[in-house]
C-alpha positions as CSV (number, residue, x, y, z in Angstrom):
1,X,107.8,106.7,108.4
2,X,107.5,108.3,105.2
3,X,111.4,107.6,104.3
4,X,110.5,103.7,104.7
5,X,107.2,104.2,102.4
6,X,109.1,104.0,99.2
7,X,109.9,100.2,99.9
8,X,106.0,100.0,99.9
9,X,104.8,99.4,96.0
10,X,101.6,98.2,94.3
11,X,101.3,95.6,91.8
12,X,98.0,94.1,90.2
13,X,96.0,95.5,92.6
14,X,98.1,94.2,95.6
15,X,100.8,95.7,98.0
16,X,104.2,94.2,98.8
17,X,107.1,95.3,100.7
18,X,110.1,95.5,98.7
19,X,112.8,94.2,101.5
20,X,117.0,93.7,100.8
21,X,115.7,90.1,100.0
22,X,112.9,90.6,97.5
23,X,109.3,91.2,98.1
24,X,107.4,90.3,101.0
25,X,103.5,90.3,100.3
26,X,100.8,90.5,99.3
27,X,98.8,92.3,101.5
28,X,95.2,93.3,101.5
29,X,95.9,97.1,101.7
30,X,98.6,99.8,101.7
31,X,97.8,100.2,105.6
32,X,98.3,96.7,106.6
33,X,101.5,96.9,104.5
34,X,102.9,99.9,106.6
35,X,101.9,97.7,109.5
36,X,104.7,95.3,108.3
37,X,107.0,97.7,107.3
38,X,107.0,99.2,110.6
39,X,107.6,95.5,112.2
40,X,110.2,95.0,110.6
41,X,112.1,98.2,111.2
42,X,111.1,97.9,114.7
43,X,113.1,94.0,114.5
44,X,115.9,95.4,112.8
45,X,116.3,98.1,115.7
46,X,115.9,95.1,118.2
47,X,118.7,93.3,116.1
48,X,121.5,96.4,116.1
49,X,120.8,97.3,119.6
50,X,121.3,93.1,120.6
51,X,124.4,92.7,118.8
52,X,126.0,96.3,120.6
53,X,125.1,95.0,123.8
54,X,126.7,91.8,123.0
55,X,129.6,93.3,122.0
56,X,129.9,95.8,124.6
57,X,130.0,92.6,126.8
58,X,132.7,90.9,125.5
């Protein structure tokens, strides 16, 4: 998890996610962030491992 933790950055006081498409946030602390982060990762794995099956099918 630490890799992902670099996307994670504070700003006035307030966390946000730093993602491909800008910033996702605020959130109320750095742990709810990593919450998030971890989400998203975990839809993104979802995603890939979809698409290969789809493809596999084909």
């Amino acid at each position: 998890m630490k890799l992902f933790e670099k996307h994670i950055i504070k700003i006035n006081n307030q966390w946000f996610i730093e993602t491909r498409t800008g910033y996702d946030g605020p959130f109320d602390d750095k742990d709810e962030a990593k919450k998030y982060l971890s989400l998203l990762k975990d839809c993104d794995a979802a995603r890939a491992e979809f698409a290969g099956l789809q493809f596999s099918a084909s």
